[in-house]
C-alpha positions in Angstrom: 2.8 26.1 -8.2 5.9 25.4 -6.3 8.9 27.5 -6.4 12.4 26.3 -6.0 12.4 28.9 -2.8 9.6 26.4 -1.6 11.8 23.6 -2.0 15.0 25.3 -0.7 13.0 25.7 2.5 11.7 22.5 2.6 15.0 20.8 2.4 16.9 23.8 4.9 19.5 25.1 1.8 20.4 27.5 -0.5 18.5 28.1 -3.7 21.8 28.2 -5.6 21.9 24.6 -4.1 18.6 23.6 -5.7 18.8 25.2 -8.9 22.2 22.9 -9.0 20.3 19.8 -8.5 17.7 20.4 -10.5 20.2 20.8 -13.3 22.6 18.1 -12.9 25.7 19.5 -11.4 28.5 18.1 -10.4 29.7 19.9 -7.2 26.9 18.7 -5.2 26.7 15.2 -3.8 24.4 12.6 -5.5 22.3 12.4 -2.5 21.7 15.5 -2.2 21.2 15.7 -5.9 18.0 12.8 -5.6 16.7 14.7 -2.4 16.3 17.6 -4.3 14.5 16.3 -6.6 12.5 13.5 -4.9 11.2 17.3 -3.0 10.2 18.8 -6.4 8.2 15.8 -7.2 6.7 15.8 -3.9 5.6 20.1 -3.7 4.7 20.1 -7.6 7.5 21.6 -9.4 8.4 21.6 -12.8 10.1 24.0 -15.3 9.3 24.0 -19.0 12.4 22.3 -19.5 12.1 19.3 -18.2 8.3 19.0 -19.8 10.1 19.8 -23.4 12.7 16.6 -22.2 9.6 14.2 -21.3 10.2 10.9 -23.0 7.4 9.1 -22.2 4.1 9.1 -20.9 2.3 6.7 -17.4 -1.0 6.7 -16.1 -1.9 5.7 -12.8 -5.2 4.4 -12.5 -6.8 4.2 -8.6 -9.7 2.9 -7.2 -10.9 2.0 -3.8 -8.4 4.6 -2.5 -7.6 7.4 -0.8 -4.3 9.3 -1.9 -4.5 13.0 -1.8 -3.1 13.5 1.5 0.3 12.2 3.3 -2.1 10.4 6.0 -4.0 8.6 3.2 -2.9 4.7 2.0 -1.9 6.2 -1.9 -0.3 9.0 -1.3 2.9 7.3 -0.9 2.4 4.6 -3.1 1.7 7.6 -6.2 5.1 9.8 -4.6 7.5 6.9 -5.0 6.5 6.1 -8.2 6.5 10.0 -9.3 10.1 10.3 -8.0 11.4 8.0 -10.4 9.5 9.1 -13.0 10.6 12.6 -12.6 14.4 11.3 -12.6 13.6 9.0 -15.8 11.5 12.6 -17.5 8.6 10.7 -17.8 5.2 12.3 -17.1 2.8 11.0 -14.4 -1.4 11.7 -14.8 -3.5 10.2 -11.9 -6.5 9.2 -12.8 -9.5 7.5 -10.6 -11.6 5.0 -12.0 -15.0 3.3 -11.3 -16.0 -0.3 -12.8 -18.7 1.9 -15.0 -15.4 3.6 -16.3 -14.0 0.3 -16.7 -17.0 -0.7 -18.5 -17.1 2.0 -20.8 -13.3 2.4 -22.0 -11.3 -0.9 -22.6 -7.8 -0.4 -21.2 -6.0 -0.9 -24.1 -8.0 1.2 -26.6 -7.8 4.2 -23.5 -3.8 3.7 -23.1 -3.6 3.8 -26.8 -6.0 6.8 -27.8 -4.0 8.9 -24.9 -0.6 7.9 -25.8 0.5 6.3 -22.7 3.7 3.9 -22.8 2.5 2.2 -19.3 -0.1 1.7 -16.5 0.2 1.7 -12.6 -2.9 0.0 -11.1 -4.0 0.7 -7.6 -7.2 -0.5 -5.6 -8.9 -2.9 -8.3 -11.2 -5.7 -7.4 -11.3 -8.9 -8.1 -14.3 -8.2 -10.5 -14.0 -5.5 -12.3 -13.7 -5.4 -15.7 -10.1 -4.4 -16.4 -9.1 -7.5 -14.6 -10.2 -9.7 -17.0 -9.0 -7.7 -20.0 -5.7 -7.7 -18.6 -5.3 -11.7 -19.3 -4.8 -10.7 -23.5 -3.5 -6.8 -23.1 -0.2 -6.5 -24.8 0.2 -3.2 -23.3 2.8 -3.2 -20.1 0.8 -2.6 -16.7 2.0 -3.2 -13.4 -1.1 -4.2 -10.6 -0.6 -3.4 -7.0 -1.9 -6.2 -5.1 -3.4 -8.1 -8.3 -1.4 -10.8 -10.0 -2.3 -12.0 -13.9 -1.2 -15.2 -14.4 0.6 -16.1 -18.0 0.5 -12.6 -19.0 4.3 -11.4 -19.8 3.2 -7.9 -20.3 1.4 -7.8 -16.6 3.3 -7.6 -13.5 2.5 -7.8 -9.7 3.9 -5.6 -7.0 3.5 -6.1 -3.0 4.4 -6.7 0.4 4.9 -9.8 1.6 1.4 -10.8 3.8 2.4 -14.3 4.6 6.0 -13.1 6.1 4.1 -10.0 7.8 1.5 -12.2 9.2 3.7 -14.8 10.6 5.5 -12.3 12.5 2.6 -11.1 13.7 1.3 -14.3 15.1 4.8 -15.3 16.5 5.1 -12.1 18.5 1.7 -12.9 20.1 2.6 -16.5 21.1 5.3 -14.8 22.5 3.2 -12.7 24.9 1.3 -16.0 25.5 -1.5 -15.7 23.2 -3.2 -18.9 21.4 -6.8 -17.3 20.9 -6.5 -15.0 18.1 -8.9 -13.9 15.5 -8.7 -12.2 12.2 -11.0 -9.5 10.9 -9.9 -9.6 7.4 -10.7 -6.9 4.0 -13.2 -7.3 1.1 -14.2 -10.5 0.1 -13.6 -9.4 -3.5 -10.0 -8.3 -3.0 -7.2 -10.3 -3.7 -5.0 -9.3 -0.9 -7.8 -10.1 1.7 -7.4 -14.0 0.4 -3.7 -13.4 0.4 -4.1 -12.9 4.4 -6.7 -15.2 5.3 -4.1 -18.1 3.9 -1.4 -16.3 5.9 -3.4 -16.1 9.0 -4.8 -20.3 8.2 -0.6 -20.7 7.4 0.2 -19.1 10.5 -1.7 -20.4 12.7 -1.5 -23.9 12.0 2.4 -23.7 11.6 2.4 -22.5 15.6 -0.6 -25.0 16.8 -3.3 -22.8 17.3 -7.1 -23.5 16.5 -8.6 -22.1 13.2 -12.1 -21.9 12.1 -14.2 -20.1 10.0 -16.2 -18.1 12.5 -12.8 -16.6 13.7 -11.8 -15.0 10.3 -14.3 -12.8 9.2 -14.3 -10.2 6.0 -15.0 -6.9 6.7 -14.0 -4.1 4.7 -11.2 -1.9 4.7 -13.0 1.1 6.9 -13.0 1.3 10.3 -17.0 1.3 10.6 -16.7 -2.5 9.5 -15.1 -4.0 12.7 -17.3 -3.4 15.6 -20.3 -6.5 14.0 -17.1 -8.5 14.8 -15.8 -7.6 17.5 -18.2 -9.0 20.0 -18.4 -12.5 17.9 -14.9 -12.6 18.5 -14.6 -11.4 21.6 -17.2 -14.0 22.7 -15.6 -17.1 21.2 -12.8 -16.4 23.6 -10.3 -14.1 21.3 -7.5 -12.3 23.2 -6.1 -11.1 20.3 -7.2 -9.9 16.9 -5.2 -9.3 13.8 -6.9 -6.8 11.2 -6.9 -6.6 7.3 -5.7 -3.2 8.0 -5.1 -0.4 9.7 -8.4 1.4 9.5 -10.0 -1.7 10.2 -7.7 -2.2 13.5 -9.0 1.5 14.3 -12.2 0.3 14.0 -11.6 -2.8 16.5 -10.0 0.0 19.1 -12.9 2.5 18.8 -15.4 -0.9 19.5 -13.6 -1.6 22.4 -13.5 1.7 24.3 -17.5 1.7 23.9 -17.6 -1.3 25.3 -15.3 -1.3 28.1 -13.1 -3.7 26.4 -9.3 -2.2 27.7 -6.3 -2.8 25.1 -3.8 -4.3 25.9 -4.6 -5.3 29.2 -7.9 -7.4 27.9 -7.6 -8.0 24.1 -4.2 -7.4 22.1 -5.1 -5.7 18.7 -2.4 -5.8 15.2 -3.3 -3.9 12.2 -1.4 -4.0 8.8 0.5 -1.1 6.9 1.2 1.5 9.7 -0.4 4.4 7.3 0.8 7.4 10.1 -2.6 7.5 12.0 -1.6 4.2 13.6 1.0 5.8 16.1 -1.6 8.3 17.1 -4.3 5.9 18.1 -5.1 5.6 21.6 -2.9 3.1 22.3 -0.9 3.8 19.4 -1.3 0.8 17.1 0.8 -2.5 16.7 1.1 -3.2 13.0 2.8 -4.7 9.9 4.4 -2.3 8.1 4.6 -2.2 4.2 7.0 0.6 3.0 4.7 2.6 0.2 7.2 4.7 -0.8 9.2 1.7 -1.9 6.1 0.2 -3.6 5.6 2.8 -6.0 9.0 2.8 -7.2 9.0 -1.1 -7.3 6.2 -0.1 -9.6 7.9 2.1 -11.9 11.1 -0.4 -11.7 8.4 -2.8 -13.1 6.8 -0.8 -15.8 10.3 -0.1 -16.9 11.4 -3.5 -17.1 8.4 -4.6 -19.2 8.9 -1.5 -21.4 12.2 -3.0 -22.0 10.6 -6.3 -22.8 11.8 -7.8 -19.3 8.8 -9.7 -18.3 8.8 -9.5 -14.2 6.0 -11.4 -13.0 6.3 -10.6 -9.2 8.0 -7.9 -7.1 7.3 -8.1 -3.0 8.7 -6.3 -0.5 9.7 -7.5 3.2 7.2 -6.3 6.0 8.5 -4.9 9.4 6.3 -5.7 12.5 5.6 -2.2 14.0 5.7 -3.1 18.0 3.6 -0.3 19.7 1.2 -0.2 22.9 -1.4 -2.2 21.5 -0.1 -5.5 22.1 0.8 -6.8 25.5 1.3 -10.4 27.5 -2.6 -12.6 27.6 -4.2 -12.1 30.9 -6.3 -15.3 30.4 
């Protein structure tokens, strides 16, 4: 378990420093105060005071996602949304799910029978069962990248794909691009329509030819680009946007098998620059989607609905990531 040594180290001051932020005092700044203990969150640390303060207790429920690691998609998403629980003394349990979990405990009858006041929902498809019960559930949950409609006790929270995607295709007109594919997620995600439209929205607000046999769904794993790659590649693509990051990995490991040189032949975007992106060989153009940010847009949410304030959608502005994988068409 953490230590507030560990976090005094972390953050390059004093323990006396700490133990003052941890308890609220007033001679330190109120920057300094939140850094302290956005840390504590972050290493683990708690004190049997602040459990015997906890007013009320979350669940995040994630599937389809990696998030134990700083490198992996969740991890953010779960710290931002632990931060502001931590500041609010309300407790956090992660727990992954399956559909057969899903099958076998309704949400509402699991959120009651555990006591929790509030649900954070990462990685569910289109399909599973949750998603459906969450059209009657009085009980206040907040989807990442899943939107309920009608449903005042249901709120979505996101990044915007059809701003992020128009930036991307207007930067690559601007090196002189008009061929340029998409290699898009799951065909059972919401998100993966979400950028299809974008890319159809996109592409048709700058002129550019669209088709079916252009766009693709993958998956989100880098293994699930390289069938594409040469369909694309031989319908004349110079460019190809990706569903995500590991799926833009996926397009750059293709390439170097096959001789295929990036920038220089094929330019190559990916979407939420997760931090393997700027250590890919060339390090990787993408859309960026602040996590951190999400997950306390998601607790702002469950929050608000707690307190009968019925959000129905909170997205976030992307940030085009320029990087080496993107450079003028040579055709």
């Amino acid at each position: 378990m953490a230590t507030i040594k560990d976090i005094a180290e972390r953050l390059g001051i004093s323990v006396s420093t700490v133990s003052k932020g941890l308890n609220g005092a007033s001679d330190i700044s109120e920057s300094l105060r939140q850094s302290v203990l956005d840390t504590a969150v972050e290493l683990g640390y708690t004190t049997k005071q602040m459990r015997g303060k906890l007013t009320r207790k979350f669940c995040i429920f994630v599937e389809n996602m990696e998030f134990e690691t700083p490198d992996q998609f969740g991890y953010d998403i779960i710290l931002g949304f632990k931060q502001l629980a931590f500041r609010e003394n309300c407790s956090v349990t992660v727990t992954p799910i399956t559909p057969d979990f899903q099958a076998a405990e309704k949400y509402d009858t699991y959120m009651l029978k555990n006591g929790y006041a509030g649900a954070f929902l990462l990685g569910l498809a289109l399909q599973d069962p949750w998603i459906a019960q969450f059209n009657d559930s009085s009980l206040p949950a907040v989807l990442f990248d899943n939107y309920i409609r009608k449903n005042p006790a249901v709120s979505y929270v996101g990044t915007d794909s059809f701003e992020g995607i128009d930036d991307a295709i207007e930067h690559l007109t601007g090196l002189g691009h008009t061929r340029i594919g998409l290699i898009n997620g799951s065909p059972n995600s919401m998100i993966s329509y979400q950028r299809r439209q974008a890319y159809i929205d996109g592409m048709t607000a700058h002129g550019l030819p669209v088709s079916e046999d252009i766009m693709p769904y993958a998956y989100f794993v880098p293994e699930a680009a390289a069938p594409h790659v040469d369909s694309l590649l031989s319908r004349g693509m110079t460019a190809i946007l990706c569903g995500n990051d590991l799926i833009a990995s996926g397009v750059i490991d293709a390439c170097a098998a096959r001789g295929v040189r990036i920038p220089e032949d094929l330019s190559v975007i990916g979407f939420d620059d997760i931090p393997v992106s700027a250590r890919l060989d060339p390090p990787l153009t993408t859309i960026r989607q602040d996590r951190l940010e999400s997950g306390k847009c998601g607790f702002y949410a469950l929050n608000s609905l707690i307190n009968h304030v019925p959000i129905s959608k909170t997205l976030l502005r992307p940030q085009l990531i320029l990087r080496g994988s993107t450079g003028p068409c040579s055709r």
